[in-house]
Each structure stands twice: as structure tokens, then as C-alpha cells.
N, C-alpha and C positions, 0 to 999 in steps of 0.2 A: 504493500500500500504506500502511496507516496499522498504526505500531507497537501493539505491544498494550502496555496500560494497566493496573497493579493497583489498584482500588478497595477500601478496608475501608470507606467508611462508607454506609451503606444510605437515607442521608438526600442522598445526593451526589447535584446535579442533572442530572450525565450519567447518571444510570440510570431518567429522567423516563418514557421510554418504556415502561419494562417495570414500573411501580409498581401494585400492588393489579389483576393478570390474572385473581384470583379474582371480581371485584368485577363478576359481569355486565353489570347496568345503565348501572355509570362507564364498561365497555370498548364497552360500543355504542352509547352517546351520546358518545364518547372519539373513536376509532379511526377512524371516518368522519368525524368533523369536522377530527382535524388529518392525514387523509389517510394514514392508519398503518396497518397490521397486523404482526401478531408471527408469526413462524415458527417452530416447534419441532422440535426435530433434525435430526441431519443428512442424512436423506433429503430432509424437506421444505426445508430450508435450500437446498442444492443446486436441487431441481426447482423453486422461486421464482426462483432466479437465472437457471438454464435457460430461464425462461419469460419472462425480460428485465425481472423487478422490480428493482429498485436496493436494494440493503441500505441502512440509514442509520446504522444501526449491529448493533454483535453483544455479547449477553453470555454470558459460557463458564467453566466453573471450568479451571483448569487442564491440568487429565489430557485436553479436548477440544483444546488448539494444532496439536499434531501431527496430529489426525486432519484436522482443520479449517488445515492450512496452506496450502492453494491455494489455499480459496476465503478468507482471510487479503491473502494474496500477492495477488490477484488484485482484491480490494477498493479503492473509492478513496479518496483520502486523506482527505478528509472523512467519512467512514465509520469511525468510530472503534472499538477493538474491545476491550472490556471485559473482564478479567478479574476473578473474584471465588472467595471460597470458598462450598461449596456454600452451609453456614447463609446466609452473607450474601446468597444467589441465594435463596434460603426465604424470607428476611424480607422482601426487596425484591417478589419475584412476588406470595407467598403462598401457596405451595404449593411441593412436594420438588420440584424440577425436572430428572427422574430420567434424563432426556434430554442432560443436561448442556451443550446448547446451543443459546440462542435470540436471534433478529435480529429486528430490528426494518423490514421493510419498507413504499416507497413504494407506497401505490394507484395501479392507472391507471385515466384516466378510462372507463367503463363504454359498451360499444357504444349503437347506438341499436337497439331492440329488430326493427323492420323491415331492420335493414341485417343485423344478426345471420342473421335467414331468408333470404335470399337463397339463400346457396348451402348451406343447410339441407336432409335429406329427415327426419330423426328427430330431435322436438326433445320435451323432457320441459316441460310447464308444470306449477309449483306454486305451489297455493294456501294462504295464512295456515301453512306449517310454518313454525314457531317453535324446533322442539328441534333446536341443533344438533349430537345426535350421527346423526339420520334427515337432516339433512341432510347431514352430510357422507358419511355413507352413499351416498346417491342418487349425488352426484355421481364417487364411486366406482364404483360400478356403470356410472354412466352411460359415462363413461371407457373402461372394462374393455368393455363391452357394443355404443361404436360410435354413441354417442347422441353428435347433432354439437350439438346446443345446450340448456342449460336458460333457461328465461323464472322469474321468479317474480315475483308479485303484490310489490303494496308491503308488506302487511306481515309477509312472509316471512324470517325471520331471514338474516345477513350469512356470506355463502357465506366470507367472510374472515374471519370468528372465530377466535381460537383453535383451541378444540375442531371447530371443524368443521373445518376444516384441517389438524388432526393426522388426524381420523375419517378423510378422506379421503386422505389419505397423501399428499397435497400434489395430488390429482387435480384438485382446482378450480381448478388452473392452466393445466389441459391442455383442460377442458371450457368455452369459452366460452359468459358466462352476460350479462340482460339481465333490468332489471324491465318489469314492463307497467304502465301506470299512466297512465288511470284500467281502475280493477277494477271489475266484468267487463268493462269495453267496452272496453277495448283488446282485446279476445279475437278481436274483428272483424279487428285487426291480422293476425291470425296465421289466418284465417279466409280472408280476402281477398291471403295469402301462395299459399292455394292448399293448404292444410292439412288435411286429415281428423280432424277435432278426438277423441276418444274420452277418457271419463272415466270413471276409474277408480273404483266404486262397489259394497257387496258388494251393494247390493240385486235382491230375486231378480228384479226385473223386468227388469234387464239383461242385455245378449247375452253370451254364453260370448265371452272374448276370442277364442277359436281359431276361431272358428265364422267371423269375419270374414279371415280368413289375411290380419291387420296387414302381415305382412313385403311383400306386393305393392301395397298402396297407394303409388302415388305421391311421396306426401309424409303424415305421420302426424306427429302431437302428440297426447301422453298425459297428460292432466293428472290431478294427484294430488293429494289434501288431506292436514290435518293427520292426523295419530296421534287416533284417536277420534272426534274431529269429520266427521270426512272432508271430500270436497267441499260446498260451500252451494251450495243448490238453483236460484243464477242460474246459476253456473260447472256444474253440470249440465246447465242448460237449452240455454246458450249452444255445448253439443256436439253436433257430431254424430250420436253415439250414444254411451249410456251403455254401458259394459263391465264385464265383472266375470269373475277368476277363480276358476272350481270349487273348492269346500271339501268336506274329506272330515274325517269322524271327529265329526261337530255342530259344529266350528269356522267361523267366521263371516267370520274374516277375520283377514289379517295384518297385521302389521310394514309398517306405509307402505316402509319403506326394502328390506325381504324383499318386495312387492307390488312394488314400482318395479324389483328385479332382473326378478323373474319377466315383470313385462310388455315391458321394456325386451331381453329376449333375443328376447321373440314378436315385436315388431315389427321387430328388424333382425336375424333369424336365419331360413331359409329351413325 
């Protein structure tokens, strides 16, 4: 257990981890290099430690000790646990931090994307999402829906983000995930897994998802592009069959993260 600490000053170098979380670009050239991410509240706080990350530390205003005193009590000593007033948690984040408590945890190192499949039947691959509130979407969905892996391309934003990790209510802890890399041809990876590749596309040339009844394949991968862009026309090619779900009212197409529910129920719901 390490005592808890009152900090006033917002320049102080124990609060290095949590400085400028508004600042995209710094947090994801940051966070993966010195092997950190932040966890916000106290559900996702808990479901990180559940999932066997090591805090490294925590900061909290006050009014959060008590709720937060087991996993406190439970921390180790080297894990130092910050207390501050709100303002001072405002200046240091960059934003109200309305949650009133956040940790600073260790990464673990990342499966190897074949080892991941193994004992895989329903795995999500994504391609170039970058926005992480669709992605922490997905992997909520995925979670809730039974989807045992996501893959995503390299340059798919960090399932460990912040925002993605609040979006997902701490689910990308639960859903083991793997990059593929190199883009498309590792797709062969997941091909030669023994896969039924299908991608997710509104165009009219592709088959009615339902039409294929996903849920009795074998083994199914669903991959899904960015918000607009969609899938690129290798990671189409490189599927099986292209899919697409029915639009009604002249709408075109969804919410990649509303798309990835809808498809992700068809293939692991009977």
C-alpha cells in the first residue's frame, strides 16, 4: 500500500504521467513509447486491475479515497497515489476531470496476431479507424456480442487511449486484440487461420449479410473500415466475400461502430 500524497503544485514531476491528456498527438507518440496508458474512473480503474495491469500510479481529488480505498489498500508500494484539488487535476490533465479518478497504467506486451487465432471462431479485423470514440465502441460491442478477438491494421488508432477506453467502459480489457502488419498481406495470416474473411461494405454489389447465415461458419472474420472511407479496395479484395447490411428509408449506410454491432450479433447469434 502506498500512503496517499497531497500535491498543490501542477508543475510537480510526480504528476508527469497525466500532463496535457488533451494533447492527442503528445498522448500517442507518449503512451506507447514509455509503455503507459491512463484509466478513467472507477469502473474502468477496477476492470484494468481485474485484467492484471499494474497501476503505476493514481490521481484523485479527494471526495474519491473512500470510494477508491481497496483498490488504495490493495496497490503496491511503489504505486504512489496522488491526491489533488479538482482545479489542480484541470490544469495538470486539461480538461474537468469529472470522473474524479484517474491511474496511470503499465502496457502489456501485445499477443502475436496468429497465436491470438488459435483458439479464435469470431474475430473483428479493422482497417485505418483512427477515431477513437468508433473505436472504443467496437470493442464494446464486441465484448457484449461474444466476438473473441479484434486484429487491427497498423495504422488503426491505440485501443489504449484514453477516450477509447472510457468509450468502451474499460471492454478493451476483456476483448483480446493484435495488429496485423504488413497491411493487406498479413490478411493471408488470418486466411490460412482457416477464416471466412467477409467485409463489411454498403456497396450494392455485395451479398445481404443474412443471406450467408455468418453465425454457422466455422470460423468468420469481419472486417470493417474507417467512418466514411470505408474499407480500401485490397482489404476488399483480399475477402472472401464482400457483405453488406440492408438500408431502409435512402440511407446508405451506418455508424462503423452501429455497423460492427449489427454484424457482430449476425455472426455469433443463431
Amino acid at each position: 500500500m502506498s500512503e496517499p500524497s497531497t500535491i498543490t503544485d501542477p508543475a510537480d514531476p510526480r504528476l508527469a504521467d497525466y500532463t496535457g491528456l488533451t494533447d492527442v498527438e503528445l498522448r500517442r507518440r507518449r503512451e506507447p513509447a514509455e509503455g503507459l496508458f491512463i484509466a478513467e474512473g472507477e469502473k474502468v480503474i477496477r476492470r484494468a486491475l481485474s485484467a492484471g495491469y499494474r497501476m503505476r500510479s493514481m490521481l484523485l481529488t479527494a471526495k474519491w479515497l473512500d470510494v477508491m480505498a481497496d483498490v488504495i489498500a490493495d496497490a503496491d508500494a511503489d504505486a504512489p497515489v496522488h491526491v489533488v484539488e479538482p482545479a489542480l487535476a484541470e490544469a495538470v490533465t486539461g480538461y474537468h476531470v469529472h470522473r474524479g479518478a484517474l491511474a496511470s497504467m503499465e502496457r502489456k506486451p501485445l499477443p502475436d496476431a496468429a497465436s491470438l487465432l488459435t483458439g479464435a471462431r469470431r474475430v473483428a479485423v479493422l482497417e485505418g479507424l483512427v477515431d477513437h470514440t468508433n473505436l472504443g465502441a467496437i470493442f464494446r460491442s464486441a465484448a457484449a456480442l461474444g466476438m473473441d478477438a479484434v486484429l487491427l491494421s497498423p495504422d488503426c488508432a491505440d485501443p489504449l487511449y484514453r477516450r477509447a477506453v472510457k468509450v468502451s467502459m474499460g471492454a478493451v480489457f476483456a476483448v483480446p486484440y493484435a495488429r496485423l502488419d504488413p497491411w493487406p498481406a498479413a490478411l493471408d495470416t488470418v486466411r490460412d487461420a482457416g477464416f471466412t474473411l467477409l467485409a463489411l461494405t454498403p456497396a450494392e454489389t455485395a451479398v445481404d449479410l443474412a443471406t450467408l447465415t455468418p453465425h454457422t461458419l466455422p470460423r468468420t472474420a469481419l472486417l470493417l473500415g474507417a467512418e466514411g472511407d470505408g474499407l480500401t479496395p485490397r482489404a476488399i479484395a483480399a475477402a472472401h466475400h464482400p457483405v453488406r447490411i440492408p438500408m431502409a428509408h435512402g440511407i446508405d449506410s451506418l455508424n462503423v461502430g452501429a455497423a460492427a454491432a449489427v454484424a457482430f450479433y449476425a455472426v455469433t447469434t443463431p
